[in-house]
C-alpha positions, 0 to 999 in steps of 0.5 A, a space after each residue: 757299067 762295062 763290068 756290068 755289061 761283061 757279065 752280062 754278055 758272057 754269063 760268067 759268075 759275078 765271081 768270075 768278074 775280071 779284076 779290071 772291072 773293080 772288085 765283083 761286089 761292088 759291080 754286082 750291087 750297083 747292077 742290083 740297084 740299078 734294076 731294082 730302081 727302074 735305071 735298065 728299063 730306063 736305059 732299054 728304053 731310050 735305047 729303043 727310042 733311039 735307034 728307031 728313030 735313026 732308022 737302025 730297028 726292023 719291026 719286020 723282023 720278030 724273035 722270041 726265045 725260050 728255053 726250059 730246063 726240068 730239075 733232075 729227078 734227085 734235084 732238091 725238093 722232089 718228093 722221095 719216092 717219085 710219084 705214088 701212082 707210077 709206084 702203084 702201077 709199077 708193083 701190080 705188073 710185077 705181081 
């Protein structure tokens, strides 16, 4: 569990997972079952519940978070050549 918890509050690579924490694969499978059967929300769950029960959550205070990210333009799987229409508008203004 706190090898889990480490990579996820650093957001290191499970490679980089210290050595103290056992062998990165073994931690990473165990965080892969564990999400893939329910145990994290499971988990998040009874956290929630519990700390709003002892008063320890502010349902005052609300924060969402986003952010994204574009793809290069030569990441992979763009299309060669860029758009048509840009490279059409493009080549009647050079004329």
């Amino acid at each position: 569990m706190d090898g889990i918890l480490w990579k996820l509050s650093t957001g290191a690579a499970w490679r980089d997972l210290p050595e103290r924490y056992g062998p990165w694969k073994t931690v990473y499978e165990r965080f892969r079952h564990w999400s893939a059967d329910g145990t994290w929300d499971r988990l998040l769950a009874h956290v929630q519940q519990h700390s709003d029960a002892v008063g320890r959550v502010d349902w005052t205070v609300v924060c969402v978070d986003s952010t994204t990210v574009r793809a290069h333009q030569h990441a992979a799987g763009a299309r060669k050549g860029g758009s048509g229409r840009a490279r059409r508008s493009a080549g009647r203004g050079a004329g």
